[in-house]
C-alpha positions in Angstrom: -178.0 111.0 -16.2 -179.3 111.7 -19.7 -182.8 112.3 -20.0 -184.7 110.1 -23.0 -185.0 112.1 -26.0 -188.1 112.4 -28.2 -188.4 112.2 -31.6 -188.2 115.7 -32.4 -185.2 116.6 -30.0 -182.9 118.7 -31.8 -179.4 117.3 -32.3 -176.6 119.2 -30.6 -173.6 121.1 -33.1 -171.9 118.3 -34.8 -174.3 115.6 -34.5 -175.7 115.2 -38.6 -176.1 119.0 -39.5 -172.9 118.9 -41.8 -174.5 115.9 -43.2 -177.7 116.2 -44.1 -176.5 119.4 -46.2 -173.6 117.8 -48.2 -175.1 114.5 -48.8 -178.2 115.8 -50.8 -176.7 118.3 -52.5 -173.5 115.3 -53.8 -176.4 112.8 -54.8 -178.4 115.3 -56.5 -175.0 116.3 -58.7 -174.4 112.6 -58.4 -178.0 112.7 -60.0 -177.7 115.4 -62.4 -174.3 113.9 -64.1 -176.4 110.5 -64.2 -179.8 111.6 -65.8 -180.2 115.2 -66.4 -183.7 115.1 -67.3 -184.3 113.2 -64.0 -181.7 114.3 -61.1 -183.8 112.5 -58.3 -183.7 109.4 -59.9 -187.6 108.7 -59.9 -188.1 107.2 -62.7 -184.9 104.5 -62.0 -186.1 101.3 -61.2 -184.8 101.7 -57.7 -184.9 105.0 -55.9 -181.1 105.5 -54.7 -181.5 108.7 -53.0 -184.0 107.9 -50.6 -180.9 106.1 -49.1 -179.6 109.9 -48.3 -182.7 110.7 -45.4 -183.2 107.4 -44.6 -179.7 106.2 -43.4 -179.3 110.1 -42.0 -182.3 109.3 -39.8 -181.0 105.7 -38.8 -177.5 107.7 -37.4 -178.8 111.2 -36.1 -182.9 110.8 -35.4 -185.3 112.6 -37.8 -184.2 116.5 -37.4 -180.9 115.8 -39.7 -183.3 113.9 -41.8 -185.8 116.8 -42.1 -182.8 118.9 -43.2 -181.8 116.3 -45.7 -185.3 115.8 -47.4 -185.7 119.9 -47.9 -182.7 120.0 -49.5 -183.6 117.3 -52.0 -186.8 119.1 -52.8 -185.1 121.9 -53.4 -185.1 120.1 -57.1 -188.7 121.1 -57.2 -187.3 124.9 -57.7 -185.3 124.4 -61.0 -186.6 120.6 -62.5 -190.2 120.4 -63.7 -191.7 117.0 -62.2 -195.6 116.3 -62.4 -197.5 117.0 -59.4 -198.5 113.3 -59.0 -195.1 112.4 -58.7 -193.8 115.6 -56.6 -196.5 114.5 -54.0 -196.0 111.3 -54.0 -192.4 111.0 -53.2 -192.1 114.0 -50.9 -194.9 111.8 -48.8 -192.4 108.5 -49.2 -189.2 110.4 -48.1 -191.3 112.0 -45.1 -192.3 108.6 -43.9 -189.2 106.8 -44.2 -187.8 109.5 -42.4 -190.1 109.8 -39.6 -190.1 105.8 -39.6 -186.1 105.3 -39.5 -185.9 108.1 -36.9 -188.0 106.4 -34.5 -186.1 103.1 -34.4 -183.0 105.4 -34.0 -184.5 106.9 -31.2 -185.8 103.6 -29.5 -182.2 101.9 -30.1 -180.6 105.0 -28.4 -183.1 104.5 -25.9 -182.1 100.8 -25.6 -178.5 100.9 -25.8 -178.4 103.7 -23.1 -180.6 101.5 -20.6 -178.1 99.2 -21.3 -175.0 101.1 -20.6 -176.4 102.5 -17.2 -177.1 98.6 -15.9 -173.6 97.6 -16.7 -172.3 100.8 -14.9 -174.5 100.3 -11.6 -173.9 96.3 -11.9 -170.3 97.3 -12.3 -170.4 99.4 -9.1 -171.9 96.6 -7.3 -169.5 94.0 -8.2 -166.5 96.2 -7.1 -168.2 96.6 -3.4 -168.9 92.9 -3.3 -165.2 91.9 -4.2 -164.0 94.5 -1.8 -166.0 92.8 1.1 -165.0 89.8 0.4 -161.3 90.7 0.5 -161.6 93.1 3.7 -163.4 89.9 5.4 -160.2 87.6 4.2 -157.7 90.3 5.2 -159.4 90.9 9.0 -159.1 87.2 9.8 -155.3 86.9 8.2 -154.4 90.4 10.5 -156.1 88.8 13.4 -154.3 85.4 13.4 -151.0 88.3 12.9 -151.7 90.5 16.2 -152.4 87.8 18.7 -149.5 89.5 20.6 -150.3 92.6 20.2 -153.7 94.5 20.6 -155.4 92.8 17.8 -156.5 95.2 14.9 -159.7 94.0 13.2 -160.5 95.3 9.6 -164.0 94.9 10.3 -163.9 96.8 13.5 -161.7 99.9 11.6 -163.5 100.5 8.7 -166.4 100.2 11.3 -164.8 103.8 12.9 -164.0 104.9 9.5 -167.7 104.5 8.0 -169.0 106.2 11.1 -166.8 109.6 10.4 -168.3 109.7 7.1 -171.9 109.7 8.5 -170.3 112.8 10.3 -169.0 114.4 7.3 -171.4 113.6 5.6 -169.8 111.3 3.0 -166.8 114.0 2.5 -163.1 112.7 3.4 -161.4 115.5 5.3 -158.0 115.8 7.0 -159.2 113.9 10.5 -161.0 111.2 9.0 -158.0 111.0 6.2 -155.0 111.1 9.5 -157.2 108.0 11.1 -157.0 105.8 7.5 -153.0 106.8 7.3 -152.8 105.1 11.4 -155.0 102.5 10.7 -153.1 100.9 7.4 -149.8 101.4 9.8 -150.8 99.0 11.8 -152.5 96.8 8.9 -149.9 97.1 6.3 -146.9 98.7 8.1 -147.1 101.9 6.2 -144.4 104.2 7.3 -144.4 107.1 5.3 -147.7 108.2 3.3 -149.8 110.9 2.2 -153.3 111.6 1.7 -153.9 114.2 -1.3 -157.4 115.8 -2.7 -156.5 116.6 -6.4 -158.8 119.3 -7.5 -157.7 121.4 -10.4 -155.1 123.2 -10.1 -151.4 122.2 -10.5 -150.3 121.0 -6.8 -152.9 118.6 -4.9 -154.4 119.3 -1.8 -152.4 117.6 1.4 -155.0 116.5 3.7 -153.2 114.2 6.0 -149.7 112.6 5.8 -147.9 109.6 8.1 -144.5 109.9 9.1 -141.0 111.6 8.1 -142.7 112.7 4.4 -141.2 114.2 1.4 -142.8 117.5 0.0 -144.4 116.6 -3.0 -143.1 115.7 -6.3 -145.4 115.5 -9.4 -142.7 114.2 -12.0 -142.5 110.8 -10.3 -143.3 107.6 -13.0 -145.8 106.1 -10.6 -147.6 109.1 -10.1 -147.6 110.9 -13.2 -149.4 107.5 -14.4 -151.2 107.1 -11.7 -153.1 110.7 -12.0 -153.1 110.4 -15.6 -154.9 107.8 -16.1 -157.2 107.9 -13.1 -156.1 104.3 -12.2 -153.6 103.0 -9.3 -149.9 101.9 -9.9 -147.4 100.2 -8.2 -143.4 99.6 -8.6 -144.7 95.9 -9.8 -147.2 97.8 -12.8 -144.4 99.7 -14.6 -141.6 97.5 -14.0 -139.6 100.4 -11.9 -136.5 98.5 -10.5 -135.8 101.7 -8.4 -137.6 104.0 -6.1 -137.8 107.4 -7.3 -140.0 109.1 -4.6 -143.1 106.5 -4.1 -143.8 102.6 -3.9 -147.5 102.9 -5.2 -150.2 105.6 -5.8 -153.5 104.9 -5.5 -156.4 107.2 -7.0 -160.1 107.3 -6.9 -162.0 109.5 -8.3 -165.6 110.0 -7.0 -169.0 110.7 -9.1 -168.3 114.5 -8.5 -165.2 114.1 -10.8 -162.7 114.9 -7.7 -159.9 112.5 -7.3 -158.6 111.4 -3.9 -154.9 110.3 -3.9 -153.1 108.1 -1.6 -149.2 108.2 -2.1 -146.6 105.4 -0.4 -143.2 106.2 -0.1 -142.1 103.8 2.6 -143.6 100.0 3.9 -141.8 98.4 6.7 -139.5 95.6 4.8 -141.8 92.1 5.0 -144.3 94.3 4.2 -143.3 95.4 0.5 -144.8 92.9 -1.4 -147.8 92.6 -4.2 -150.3 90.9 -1.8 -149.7 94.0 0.7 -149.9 96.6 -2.0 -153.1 95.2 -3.2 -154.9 95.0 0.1 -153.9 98.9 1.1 -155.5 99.1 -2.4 -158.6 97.4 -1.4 -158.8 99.1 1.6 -158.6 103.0 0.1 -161.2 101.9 -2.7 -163.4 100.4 0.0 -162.8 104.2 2.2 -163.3 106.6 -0.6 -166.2 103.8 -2.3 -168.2 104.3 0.9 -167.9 107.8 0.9 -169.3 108.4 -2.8 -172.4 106.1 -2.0 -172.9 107.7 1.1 -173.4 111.7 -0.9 -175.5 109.7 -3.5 -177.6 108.4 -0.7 -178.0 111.7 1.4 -181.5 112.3 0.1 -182.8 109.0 1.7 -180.3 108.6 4.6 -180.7 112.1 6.4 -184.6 110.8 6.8 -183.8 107.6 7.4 -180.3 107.1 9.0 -180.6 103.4 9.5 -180.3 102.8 6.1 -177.0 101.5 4.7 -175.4 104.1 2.5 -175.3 101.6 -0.2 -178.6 100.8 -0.3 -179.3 104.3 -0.6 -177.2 105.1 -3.3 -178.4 102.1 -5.4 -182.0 102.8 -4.8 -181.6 106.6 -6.1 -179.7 104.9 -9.1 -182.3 102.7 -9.8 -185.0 105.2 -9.5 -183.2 107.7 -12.1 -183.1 104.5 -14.2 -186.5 103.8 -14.3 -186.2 106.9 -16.8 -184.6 104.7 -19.5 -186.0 101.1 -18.9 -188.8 99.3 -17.6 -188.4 97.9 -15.1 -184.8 98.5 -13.2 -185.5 96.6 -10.2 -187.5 95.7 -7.1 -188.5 95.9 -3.1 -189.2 93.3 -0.9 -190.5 94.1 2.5 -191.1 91.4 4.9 -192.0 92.4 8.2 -191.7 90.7 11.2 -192.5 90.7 15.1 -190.0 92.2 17.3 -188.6 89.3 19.4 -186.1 87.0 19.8 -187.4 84.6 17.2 -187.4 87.5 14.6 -183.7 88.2 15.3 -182.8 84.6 14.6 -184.5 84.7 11.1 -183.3 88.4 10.3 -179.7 86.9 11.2 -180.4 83.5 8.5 -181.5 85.9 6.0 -178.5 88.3 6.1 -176.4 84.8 5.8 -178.9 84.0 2.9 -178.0 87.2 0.7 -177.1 86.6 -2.5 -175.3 88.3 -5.5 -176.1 92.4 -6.1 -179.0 91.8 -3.1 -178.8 95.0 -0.6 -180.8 94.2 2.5 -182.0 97.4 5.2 -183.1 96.3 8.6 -185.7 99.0 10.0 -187.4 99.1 13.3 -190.2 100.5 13.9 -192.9 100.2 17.4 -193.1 96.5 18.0 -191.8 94.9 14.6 -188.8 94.8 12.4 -188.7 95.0 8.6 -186.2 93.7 6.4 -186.4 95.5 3.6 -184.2 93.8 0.4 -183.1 95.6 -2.7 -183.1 93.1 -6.0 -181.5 95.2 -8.9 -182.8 94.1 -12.0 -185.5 92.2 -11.0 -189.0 91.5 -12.0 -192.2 89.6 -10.1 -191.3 86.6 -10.8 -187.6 87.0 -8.9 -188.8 88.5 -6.0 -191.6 86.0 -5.6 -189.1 83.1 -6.1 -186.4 84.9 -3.6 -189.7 84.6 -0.8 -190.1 81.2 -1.4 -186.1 80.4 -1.4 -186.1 82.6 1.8 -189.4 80.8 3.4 -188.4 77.1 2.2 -184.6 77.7 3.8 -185.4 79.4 7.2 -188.3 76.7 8.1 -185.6 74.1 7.2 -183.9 75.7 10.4 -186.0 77.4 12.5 -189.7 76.3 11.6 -191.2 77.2 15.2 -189.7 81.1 14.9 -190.8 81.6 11.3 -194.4 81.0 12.4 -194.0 83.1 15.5 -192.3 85.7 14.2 -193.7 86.2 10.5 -196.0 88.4 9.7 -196.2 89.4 6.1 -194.3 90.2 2.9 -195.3 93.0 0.5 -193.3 93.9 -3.3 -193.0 97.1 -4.4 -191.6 97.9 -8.0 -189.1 101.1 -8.5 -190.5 103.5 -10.5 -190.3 106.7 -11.6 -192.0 108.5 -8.4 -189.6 110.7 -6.4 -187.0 109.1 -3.8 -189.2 110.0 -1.1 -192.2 109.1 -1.9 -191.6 104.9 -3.0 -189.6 104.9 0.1 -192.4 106.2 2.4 -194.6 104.0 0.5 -192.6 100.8 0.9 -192.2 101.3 4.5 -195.8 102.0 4.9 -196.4 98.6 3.1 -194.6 97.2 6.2 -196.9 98.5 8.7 -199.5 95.8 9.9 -202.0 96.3 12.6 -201.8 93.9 15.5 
């Protein structure tokens, strides 16, 4: 992530150098041609190049705009001003300078805030629909295999996260062959292949599923498909024909390495758009997982009952926290460890809502729910405990007073990982 830059950060090669020399040196020709005895224009009612630094300083900061003002005083070298006036307007261009490169500097700021919420809410959104879909997709397969041994989506990607907490969140041949078995009996994938595409010409083959092809790189779909980093189908390009493969589907992870999933052969009912888009779901949701699980590594190999996307959202956050404000907010509530507790964890994980992430962490004789709100300020998280309190005593009034013991909020900030998540647990501990 970018760090902030201050107002006398040096702008790389490129960035308003070429600028702030050949602007000055046009407006004081420009100047010359116009009034000779007066190339700055000073004694014009209006002061037209000050509009040189000052709009310099507005695009590149105040460095550029430094440049820009020394080369206009060069005019001091070879044009006799008084000393009244040389003063007095080196002061003004110096000020609107160092004024117009602050704002600059403080919109940057702004805008790149803005551009990292949209990326993590982005990120969220993508695992929320993805949930949502596997969810729809396991009860559709389940009403399917009530012949057969049923295959549960839920229960699969269930095995599948658990290899990536043993590979720690890399996706290797094994843990690729599984995925290739498992949408065989979801999707009735015959033939497939399961590529890591690093940088040289031919991919990686890590797993493949049936009687497959060697591979072939001059195929529409994937020549597409790699190129522009984004899955395609028969259906996308309106291919009539197979050439080598029914879809390819790509992801490529925060390390810049794309993973690559090539089908060349569905059973027949399954070669349809709805299948296609649920094996898509599916390898997003796989290689997804295993992103936010390397983001997350710092928090989960201390705590391993933390969800991998909490984790990785949390150390988002936190590098966010850089940029902003305020990027978000903990809420701990802490409760006993009985049966009355596990009724009201069980309502509150029904009860999440929107980008919410929630951590359930046991420690000696209590349990505390720990909920990440992205984005949020005091007033959110003290309106989600009383949306949270007023909704479980609705239901189960006796077991929130016998199992509540406290809430605590804790604000991301810039503090390392470690340290605000020691300190948030901490808040949880009560003394009996």
């Amino acid at each position: 992530m970018a760090k902030r830059r201050l107002l006398t950060a040096v702008p790389r090669v490129g960035e308003g150098w070429v600028e702030a020399l050949v602007l000055p040196v046009l407006g004081l020709l420009l100047g010359w041609m116009v009034s000779p005895k007066d190339p700055l224009l000073v004694y014009q009612p209006f002061p037209w190049l000050l509009l040189i630094p000052l709009l310099i300083a507005l695009r590149y900061e105040f460095m550029p705009a430094l440049l820009s003002i020394a080369v206009l005083g060069t005019v001091f070298f070879w044009h006799a001003y008084p000393m009244d006036t040389t003063i007095e307007y080196a002061a003004g261009f110096l000020l609107v300078a160092l004024i117009a490169g602050e704002y600059a500097g403080y919109w940057a700021r702004q805008e790149q805030g803005k551009v990292l919420q949209e990326e993590i809410a982005s990120t969220r959104l993508h695992q929320l629909t993805d949930d949502l879909y596997t969810t729809q997709i396991s009860l559709d397969r389940l009403e399917q295999s009530l012949l057969y041994q049923p295959v549960s989506v839920r229960s699969v990607l269930g095995e599948l996260r658990g290899r990536i907490a043993e590979t720690r969140g890399e996706v290797d041949s094994r843990l690729a062959q599984n995925f290739l078995y498992f949408l065989n009996q979801l999707s009735g994938v015959q033939i497939a292949s399961f590529y890591r595409l690093g940088n040289g010409d031919a991919p990686e083959l890590l797993a493949s599923f049936g009687a497959t092809k060697e591979w072939y790189g001059d195929d529409r779909i994937w020549k597409n498909a790699v190129k522009t980093c984004k899955s395609q189908t028969l259906a996308d390009l309106e291919i009539t024909q197979i050439q080598h493969y029914i879809s390819v589907h790509v992801y490529k992870d925060g390390r810049g390495q794309c993973h690559v999933l090539a089908i060349e052969d569905l059973s027949f009912f399954s070669i349809s758009k709805e299948n296609l888009q649920v094996i898509e779901v599916v390898f997003q949701y796989l290689c997804r997982f295993g992103d936010s699980y390397r983001k997350g590594l710092e928090i989960l190999e201390l705590w391993p009952d933390c969800p991998a996307e909490f984790a990785a959202d949390f150390i988002q956050l936190q590098s966010l926290c850089q940029d902003v404000p305020r990027s978000g907010i903990v809420l701990n509530y802490t409760f006993r460890a009985c049966d009355a507790s596990e009724r009201i964890i069980e309502k509150l994980q029904r009860l999440r809502r929107g980008m919410d992430l929630l951590w359930i962490h046991r420690v000696a004789n209590t349990v505390q729910v720990i909920v990440l709100l992205p984005f949020a300020g005091t007033a959110a998280a003290e309106g989600h405990y009383v949306r949270m309190q007023s909704e479980i005593q609705q239901c189960y009034s006796h077991d929130w007073e016998e199992g509540f013991l406290q809430y605590r909020l804790f604000p991301i900030g810039e503090e390392s990982v470690q340290v605000q998540v020691r300190r948030f647990l901490d808040m949880g501990t009560v003394a009996e």
